[in-house]
Backbone as JSON, one array per atom type, in Angstrom:
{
  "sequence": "XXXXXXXXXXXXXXXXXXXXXXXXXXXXXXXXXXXXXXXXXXXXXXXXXXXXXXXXXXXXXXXXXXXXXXXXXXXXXXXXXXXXXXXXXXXXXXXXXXXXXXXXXXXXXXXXXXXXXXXXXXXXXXXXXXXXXXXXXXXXXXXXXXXXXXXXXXXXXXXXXXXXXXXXXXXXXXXXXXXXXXXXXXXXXXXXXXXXXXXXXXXXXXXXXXXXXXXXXX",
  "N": [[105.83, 123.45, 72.76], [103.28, 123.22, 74.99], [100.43, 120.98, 75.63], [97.4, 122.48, 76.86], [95.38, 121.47, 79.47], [91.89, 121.22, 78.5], [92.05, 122.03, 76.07], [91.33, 122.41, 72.62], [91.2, 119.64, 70.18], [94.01, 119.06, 68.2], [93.91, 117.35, 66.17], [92.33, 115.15, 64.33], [91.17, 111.91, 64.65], [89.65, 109.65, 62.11], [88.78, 106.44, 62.94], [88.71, 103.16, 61.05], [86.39, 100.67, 59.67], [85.66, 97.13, 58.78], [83.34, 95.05, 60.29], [84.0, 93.75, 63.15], [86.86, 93.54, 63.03], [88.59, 94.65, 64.58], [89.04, 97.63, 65.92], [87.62, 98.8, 68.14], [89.01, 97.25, 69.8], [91.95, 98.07, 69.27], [91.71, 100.99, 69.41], [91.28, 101.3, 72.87], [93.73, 99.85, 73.34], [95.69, 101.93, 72.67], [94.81, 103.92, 74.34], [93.9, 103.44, 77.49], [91.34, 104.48, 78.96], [89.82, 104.91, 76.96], [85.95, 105.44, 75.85], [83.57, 103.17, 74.74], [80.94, 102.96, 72.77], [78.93, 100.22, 72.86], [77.62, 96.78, 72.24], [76.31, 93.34, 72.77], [77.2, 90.89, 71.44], [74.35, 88.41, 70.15], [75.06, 85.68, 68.92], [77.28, 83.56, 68.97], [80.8, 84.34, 67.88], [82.57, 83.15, 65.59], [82.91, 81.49, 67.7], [83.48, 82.86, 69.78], [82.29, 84.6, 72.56], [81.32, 87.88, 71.95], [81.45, 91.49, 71.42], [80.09, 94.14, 70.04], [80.3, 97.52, 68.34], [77.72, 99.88, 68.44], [77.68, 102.82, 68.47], [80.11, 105.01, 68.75], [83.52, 104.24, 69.38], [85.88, 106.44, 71.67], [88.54, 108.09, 72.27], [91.77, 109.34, 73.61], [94.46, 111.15, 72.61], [98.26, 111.92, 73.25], [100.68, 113.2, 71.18], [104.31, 113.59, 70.9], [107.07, 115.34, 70.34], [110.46, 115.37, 70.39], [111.36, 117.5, 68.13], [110.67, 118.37, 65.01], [111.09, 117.07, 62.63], [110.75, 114.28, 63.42], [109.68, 111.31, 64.62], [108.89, 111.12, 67.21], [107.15, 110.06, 70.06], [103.43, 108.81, 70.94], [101.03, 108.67, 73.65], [98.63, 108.13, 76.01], [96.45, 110.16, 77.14], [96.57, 110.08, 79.92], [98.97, 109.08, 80.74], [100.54, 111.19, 79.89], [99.79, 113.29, 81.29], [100.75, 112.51, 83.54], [103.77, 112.47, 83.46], [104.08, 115.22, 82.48], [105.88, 117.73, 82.45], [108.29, 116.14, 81.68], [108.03, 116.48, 79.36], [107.97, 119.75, 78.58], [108.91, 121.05, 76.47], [108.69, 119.98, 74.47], [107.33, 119.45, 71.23], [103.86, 119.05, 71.38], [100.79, 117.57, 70.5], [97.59, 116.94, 70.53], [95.26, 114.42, 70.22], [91.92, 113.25, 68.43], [90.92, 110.39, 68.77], [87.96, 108.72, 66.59], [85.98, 105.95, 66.68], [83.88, 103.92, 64.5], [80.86, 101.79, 63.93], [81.11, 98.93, 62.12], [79.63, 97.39, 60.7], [77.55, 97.07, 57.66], [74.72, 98.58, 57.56], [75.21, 100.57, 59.21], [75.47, 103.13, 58.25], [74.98, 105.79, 57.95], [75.73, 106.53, 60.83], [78.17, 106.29, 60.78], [79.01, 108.09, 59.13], [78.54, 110.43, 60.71], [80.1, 109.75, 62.75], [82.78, 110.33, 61.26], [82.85, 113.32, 60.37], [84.91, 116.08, 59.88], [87.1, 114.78, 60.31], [90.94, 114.52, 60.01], [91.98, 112.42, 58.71], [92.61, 108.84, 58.3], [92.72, 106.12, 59.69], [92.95, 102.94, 58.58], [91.29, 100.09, 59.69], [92.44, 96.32, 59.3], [91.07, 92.98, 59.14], [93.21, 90.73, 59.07], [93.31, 88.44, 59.59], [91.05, 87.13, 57.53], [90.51, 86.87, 54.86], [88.25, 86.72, 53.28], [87.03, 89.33, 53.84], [87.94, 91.37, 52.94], [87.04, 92.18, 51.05], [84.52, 93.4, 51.63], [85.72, 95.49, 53.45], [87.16, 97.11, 51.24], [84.68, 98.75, 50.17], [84.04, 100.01, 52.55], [86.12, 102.12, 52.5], [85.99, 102.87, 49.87], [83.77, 104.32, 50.81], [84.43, 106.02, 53.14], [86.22, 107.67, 52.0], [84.25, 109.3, 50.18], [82.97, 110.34, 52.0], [84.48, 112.31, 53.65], [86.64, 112.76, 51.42], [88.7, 112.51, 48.4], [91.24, 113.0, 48.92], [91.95, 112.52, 51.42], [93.93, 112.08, 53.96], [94.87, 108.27, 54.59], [95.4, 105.49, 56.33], [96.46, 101.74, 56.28], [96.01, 99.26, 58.74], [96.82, 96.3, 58.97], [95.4, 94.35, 60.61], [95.8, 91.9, 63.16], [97.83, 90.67, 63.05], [99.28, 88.5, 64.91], [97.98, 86.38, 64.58], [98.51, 82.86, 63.01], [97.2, 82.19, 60.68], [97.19, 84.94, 59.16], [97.48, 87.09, 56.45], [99.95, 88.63, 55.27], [101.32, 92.25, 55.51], [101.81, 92.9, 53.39], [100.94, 91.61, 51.48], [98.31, 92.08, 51.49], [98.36, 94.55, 51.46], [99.08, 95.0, 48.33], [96.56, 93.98, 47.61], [94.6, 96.16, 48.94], [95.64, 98.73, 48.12], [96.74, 100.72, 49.39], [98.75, 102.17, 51.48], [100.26, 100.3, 54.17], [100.47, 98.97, 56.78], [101.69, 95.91, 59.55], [100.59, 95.09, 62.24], [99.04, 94.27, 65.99], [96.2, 94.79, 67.43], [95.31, 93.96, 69.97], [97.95, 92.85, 70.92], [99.45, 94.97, 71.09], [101.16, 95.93, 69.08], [102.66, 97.38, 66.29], [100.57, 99.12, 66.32], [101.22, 101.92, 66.85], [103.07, 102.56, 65.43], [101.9, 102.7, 62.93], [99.69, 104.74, 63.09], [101.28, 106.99, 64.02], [102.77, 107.43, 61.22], [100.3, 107.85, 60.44], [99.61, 110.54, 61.09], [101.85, 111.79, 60.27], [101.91, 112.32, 57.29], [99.81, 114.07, 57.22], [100.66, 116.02, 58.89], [102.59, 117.03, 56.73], [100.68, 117.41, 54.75], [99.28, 119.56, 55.01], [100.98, 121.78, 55.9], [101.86, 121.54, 53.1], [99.75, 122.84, 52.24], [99.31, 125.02, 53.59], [101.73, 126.88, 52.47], [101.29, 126.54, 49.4], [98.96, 128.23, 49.89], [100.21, 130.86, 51.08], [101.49, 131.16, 48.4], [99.52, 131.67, 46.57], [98.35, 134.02, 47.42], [100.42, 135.78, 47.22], [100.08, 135.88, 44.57], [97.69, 137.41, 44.13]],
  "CA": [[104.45, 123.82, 73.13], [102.6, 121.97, 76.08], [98.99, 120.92, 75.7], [96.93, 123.11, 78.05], [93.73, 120.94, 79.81], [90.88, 122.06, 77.99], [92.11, 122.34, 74.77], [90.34, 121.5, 71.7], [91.72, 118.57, 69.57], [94.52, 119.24, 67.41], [94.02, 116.46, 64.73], [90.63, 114.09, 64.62], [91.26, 110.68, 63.12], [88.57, 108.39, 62.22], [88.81, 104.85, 62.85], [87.41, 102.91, 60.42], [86.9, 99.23, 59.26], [84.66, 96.06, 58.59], [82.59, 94.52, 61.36], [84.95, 92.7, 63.97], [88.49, 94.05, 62.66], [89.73, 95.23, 65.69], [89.09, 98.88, 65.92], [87.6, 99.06, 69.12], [90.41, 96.66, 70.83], [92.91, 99.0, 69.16], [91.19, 102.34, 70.11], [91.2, 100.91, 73.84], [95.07, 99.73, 73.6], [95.79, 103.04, 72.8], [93.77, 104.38, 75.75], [92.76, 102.5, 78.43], [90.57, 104.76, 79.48], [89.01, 105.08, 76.21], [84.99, 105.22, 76.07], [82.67, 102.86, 73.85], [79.13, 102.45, 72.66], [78.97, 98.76, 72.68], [75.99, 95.77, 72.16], [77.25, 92.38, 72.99], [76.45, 89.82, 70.46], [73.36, 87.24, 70.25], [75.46, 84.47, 68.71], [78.79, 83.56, 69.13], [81.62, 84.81, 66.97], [83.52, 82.3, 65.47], [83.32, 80.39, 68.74], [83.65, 83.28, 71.34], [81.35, 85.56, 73.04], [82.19, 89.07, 71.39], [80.47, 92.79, 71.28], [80.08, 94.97, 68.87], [80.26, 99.03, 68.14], [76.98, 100.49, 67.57], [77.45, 103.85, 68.56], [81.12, 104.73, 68.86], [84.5, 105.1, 70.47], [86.53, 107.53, 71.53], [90.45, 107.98, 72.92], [92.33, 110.5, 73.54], [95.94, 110.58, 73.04], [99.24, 112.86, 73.2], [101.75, 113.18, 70.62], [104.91, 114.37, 71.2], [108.31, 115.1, 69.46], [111.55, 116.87, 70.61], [111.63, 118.0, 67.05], [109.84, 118.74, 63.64], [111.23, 115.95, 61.0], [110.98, 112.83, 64.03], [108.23, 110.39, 64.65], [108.17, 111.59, 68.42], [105.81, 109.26, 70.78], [102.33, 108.26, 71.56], [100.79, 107.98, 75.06], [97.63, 108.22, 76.49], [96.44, 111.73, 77.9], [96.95, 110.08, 81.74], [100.32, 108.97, 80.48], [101.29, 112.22, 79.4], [99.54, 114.12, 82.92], [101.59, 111.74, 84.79], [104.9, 113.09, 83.15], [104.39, 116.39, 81.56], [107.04, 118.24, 82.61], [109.55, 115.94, 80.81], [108.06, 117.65, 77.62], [107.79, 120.93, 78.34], [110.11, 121.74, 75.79], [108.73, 119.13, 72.85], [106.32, 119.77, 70.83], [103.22, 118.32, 71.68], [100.05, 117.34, 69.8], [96.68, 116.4, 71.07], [94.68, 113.56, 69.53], [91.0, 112.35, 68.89], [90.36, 109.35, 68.17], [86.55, 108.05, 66.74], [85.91, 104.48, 66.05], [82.81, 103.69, 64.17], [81.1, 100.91, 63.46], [81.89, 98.73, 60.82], [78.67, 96.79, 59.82], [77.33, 98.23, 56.41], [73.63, 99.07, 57.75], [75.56, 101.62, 60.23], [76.34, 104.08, 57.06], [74.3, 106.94, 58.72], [76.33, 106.73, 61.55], [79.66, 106.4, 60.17], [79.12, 109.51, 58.26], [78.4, 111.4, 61.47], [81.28, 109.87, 63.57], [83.68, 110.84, 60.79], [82.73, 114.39, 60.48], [85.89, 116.63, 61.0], [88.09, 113.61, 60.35], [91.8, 115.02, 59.65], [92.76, 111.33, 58.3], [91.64, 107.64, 58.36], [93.25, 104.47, 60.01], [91.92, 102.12, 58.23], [91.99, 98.72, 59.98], [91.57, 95.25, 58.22], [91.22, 91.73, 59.68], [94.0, 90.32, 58.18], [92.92, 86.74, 59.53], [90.07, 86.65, 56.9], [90.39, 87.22, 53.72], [87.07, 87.29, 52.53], [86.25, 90.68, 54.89], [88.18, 92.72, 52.18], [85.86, 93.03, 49.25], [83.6, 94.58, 52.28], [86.84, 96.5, 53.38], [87.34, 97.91, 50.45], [83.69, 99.39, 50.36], [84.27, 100.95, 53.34], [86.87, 102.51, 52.3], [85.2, 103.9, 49.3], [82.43, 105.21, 51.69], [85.14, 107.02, 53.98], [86.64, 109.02, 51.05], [83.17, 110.23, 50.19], [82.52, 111.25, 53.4], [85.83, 112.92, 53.86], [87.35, 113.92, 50.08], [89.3, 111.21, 48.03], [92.77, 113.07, 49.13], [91.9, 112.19, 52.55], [95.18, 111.05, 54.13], [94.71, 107.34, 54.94], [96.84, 104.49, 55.85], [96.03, 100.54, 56.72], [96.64, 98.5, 59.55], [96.49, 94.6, 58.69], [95.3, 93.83, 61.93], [95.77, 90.36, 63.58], [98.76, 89.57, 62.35], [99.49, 87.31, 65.8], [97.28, 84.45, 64.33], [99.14, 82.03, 61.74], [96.25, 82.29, 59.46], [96.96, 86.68, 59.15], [97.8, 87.8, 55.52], [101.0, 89.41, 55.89], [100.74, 93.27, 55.15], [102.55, 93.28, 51.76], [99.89, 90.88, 50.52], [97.31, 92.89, 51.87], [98.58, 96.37, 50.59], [98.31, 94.63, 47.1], [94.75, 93.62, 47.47], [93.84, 97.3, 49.04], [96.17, 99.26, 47.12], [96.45, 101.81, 50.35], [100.39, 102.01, 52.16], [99.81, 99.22, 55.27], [101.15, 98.17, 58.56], [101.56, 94.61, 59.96], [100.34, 94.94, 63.91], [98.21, 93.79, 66.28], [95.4, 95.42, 68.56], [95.41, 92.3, 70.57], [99.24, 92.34, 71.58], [99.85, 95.98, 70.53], [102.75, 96.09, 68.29], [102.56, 97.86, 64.83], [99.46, 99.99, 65.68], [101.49, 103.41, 66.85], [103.58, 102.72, 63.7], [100.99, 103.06, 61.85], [99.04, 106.14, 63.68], [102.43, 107.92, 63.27], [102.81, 107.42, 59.57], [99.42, 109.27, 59.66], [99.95, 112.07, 61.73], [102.93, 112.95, 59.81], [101.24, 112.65, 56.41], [98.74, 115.13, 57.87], [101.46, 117.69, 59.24], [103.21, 117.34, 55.4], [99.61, 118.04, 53.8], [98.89, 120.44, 55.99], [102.36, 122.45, 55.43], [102.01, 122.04, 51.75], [98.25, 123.49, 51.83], [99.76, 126.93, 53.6], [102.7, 127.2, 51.56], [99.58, 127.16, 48.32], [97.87, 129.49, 50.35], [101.01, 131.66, 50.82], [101.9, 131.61, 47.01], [98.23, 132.27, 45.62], [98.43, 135.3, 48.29], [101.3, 136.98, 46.7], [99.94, 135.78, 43.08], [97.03, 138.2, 44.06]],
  "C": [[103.84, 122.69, 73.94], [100.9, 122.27, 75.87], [98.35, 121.64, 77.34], [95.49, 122.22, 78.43], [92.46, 121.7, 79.37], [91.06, 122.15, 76.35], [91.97, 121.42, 73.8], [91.61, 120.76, 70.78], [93.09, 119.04, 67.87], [94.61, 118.82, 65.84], [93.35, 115.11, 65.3], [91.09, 112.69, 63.69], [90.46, 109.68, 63.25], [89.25, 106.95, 62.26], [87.83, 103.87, 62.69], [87.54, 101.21, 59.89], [85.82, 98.28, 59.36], [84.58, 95.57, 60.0], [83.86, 93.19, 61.79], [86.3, 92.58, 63.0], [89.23, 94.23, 63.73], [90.06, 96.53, 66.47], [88.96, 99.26, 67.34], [88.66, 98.65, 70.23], [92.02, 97.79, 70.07], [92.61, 100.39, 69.88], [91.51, 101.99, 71.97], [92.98, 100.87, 73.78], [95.84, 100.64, 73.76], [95.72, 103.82, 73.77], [92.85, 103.7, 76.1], [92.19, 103.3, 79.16], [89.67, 105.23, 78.18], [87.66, 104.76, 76.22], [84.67, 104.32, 74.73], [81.26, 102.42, 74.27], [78.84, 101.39, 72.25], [77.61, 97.77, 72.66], [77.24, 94.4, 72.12], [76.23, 91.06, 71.29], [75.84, 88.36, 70.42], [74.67, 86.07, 69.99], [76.9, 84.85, 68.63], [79.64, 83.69, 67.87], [82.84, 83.68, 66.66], [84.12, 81.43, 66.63], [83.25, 81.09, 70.01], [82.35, 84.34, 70.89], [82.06, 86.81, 72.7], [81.13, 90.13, 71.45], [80.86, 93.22, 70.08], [79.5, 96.41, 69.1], [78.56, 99.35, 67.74], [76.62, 102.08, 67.87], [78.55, 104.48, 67.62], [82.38, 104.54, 69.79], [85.13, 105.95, 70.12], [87.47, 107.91, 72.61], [90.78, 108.81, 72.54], [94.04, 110.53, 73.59], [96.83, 112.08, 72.63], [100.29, 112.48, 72.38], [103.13, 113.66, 70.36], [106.48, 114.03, 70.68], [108.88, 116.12, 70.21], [111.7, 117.75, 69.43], [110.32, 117.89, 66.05], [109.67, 117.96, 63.15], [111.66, 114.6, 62.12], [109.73, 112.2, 64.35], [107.42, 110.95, 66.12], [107.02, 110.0, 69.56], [104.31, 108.84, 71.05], [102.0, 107.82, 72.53], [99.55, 108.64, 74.87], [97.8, 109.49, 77.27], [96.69, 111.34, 79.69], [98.19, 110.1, 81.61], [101.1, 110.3, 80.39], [100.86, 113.17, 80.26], [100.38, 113.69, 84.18], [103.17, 112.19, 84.78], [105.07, 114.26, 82.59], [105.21, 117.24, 81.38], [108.31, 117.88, 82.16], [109.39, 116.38, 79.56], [107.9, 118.5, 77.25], [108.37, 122.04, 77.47], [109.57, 121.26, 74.2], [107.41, 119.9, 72.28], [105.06, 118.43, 70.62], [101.41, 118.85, 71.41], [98.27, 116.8, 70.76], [95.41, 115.95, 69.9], [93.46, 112.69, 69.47], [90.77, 111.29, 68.12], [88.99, 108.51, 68.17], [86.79, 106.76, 66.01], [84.27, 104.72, 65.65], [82.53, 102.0, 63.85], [81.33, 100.45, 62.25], [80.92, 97.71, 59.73], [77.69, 97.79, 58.83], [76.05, 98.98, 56.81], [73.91, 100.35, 58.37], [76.28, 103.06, 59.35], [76.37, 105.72, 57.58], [75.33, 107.47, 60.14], [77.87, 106.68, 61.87], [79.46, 107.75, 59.51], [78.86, 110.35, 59.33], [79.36, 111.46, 62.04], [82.76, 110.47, 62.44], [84.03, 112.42, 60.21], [84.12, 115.09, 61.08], [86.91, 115.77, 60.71], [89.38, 114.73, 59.52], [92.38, 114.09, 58.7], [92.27, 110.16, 58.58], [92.87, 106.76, 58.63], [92.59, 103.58, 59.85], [92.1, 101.01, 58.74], [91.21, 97.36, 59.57], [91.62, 94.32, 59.07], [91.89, 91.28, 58.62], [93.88, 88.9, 58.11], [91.55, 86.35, 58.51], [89.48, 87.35, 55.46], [89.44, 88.0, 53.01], [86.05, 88.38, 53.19], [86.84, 91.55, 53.65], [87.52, 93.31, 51.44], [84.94, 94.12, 50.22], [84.54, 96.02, 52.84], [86.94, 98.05, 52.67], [86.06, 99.09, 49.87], [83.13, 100.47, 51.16], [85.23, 102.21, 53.43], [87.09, 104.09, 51.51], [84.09, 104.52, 49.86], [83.42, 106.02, 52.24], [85.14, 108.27, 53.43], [85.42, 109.8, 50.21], [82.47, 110.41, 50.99], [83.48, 112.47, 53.63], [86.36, 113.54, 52.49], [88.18, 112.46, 49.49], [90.86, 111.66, 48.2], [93.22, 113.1, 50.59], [93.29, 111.54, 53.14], [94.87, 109.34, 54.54], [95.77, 106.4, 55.18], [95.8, 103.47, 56.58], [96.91, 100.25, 57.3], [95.92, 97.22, 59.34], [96.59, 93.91, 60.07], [95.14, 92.01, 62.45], [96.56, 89.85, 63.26], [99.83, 88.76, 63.28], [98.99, 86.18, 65.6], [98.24, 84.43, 63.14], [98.89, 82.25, 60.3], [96.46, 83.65, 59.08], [97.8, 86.61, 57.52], [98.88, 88.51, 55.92], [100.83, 90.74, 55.13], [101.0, 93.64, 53.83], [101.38, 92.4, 50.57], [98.35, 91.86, 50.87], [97.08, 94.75, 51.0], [98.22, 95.8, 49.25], [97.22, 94.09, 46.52], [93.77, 95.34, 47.94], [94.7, 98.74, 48.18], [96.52, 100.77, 47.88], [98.12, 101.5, 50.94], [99.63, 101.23, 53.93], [100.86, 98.67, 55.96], [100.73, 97.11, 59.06], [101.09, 95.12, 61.17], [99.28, 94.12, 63.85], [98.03, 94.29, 67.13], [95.9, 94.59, 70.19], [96.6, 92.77, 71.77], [99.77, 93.92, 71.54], [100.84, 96.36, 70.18], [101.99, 96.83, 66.79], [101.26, 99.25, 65.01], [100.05, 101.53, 65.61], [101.82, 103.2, 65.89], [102.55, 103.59, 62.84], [100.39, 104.35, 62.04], [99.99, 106.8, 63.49], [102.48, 108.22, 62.49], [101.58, 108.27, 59.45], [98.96, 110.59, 59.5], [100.91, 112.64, 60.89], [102.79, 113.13, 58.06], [100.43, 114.15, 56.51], [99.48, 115.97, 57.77], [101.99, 117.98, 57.7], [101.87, 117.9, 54.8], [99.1, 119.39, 53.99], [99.72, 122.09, 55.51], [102.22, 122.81, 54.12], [100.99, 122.9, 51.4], [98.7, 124.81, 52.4], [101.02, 127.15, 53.1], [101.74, 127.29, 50.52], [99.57, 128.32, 48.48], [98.66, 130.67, 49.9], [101.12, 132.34, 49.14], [100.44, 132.4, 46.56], [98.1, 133.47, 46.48], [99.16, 136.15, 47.48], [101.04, 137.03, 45.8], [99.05, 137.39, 42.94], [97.4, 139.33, 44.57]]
}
C-alpha cells in the first residue's frame, strides 16, 4: 500500500519530555523540514544561548516495510516523495509527530497537543540526573491524558556527552523499556520510534481480534 498525498495520519505520536531534553532537536532530525513554535531564552542555558517549545512541533514521517513481522524504515515525507516508487510494493505507514513542551506550567497545552496520541516517545536528558523526578511527572501526566495502557517507550537522550546515564540505568530509575541515542548526532532515536510503532500495530491487532471474539460471543 502506497501513501496517497492528502492522506490523513495513520498513527499520531506524542513527543513528550522535561524542559530542554531534546525533543524538539529530535523531532527536527527526523524531519528537516519539521515546523516549531519556539521562544528563545532570556538567560543562558548552562552556558549557551538555547530556545524553547511553547507552542509545539510537528514532523511528518513515512514508515515503510517490505513485510508485516520487520522493523521496515523511517524517512522523512520528502525522502520518501523523492523515491516512492521503490516502495510501491511495501507497506507503507504515514506518521505525525507532536512535540510539546516540557516545562510544568505548559500542562494545558500538553493536554491539547497530545490529543489523538496513538503512543508516547518519551525523551529524557540523560546528561542530568536530577530532570527525572520531573520526568517522571510528566510521564504520569501523559498517561492521564492518554489511558495508563498507552503504549510508551523512552529515549535516554544525550548519550554523546560523558556525563549521559547509560539507558539501563535509566530504565531502572523510570521503570519504562528505553533506548540509548542521541537527537544531537542521531543514532538510537529511529530505534526507538520503531519499537513504538510496532507495539502499536501488536495492540492494535490484539484489540480487533477482542473485537472479533466478543462479536461471535454475541
Amino acid at each position: 500500500m502506497v501513501i496517497k498525498k492528502g492522506k490523513t495520519y495513520d498513527y499520531k505520536i506524542y513527543v513528550c519530555g522535561y524542559f530542554q531534553a531534546g525533543k524538539t532537536t529530535l523531532i527536527h532530525s527526523l524531519d528537516p523540514n519539521a515546523m516549531s513554535i519556539e521562544k528563545k531564552l532570556r538567560e543562558l542555558y548552562y552556558g549557551k544561548e538555547s530556545s524553547t517549545t511553547v507552542g509545539f512541533d510537528l514532523g511528518h514521517l513515512v514508515w515503510a516495510r517490505p513485510r508485516e513481522n520487520t522493523d521496515g524504515i523511517l524517512m522523512s515525507w520528502f525522502e520518501f516523495e523523492k523515491e516512492r516508487d521503490e516502495y510501491k510494493d511495501w507497506i507503507c505507514k504515514l506518521i505525525e509527530l507532536k512535540g510539546s513542551p516540557g516545562q510544568l506550567h505548559f500542562k494545558d497545552m500538553r493536554n491539547i497537543v497530545s490529543k489523538g496520541s496513538d503512543g508516547i516517545l518519551f525523551v529524557i536528558d540523560s546528561s542530568d540526573p536530577g530532570s527525572i523526578g520531573y520526568a517522571l511527572t510528566l510521564i504520569e501526566e501523559s498517561r492521564c491524558f492518554l489511558g495508563k495502557s498507552i503504549p510508551l517507550v523512552v529515549l535516554a537522550n544525550k548519550q554523546d556527552l560523558e556525563i549521559a546515564l547509560p539507558p539501563e540505568k535509566v530504565s531502572d530509575l523510570i521503570k519504562f523499556e528505553t533506548f540509548g541515542g542521541s537527537a544531537k548526532n542521531n543514532f538510537g532515536v529511529k530505534e526507538a520510534l520503531i519499537r513504538l510503532l510496532r507495539i502499536i500495530v501488536k495492540e492494535i491487532k490484539q484489540d480487533y481480534q477482542n473485537y472479533l471474539i466478543k462479536e461471535e460471543i454475541q
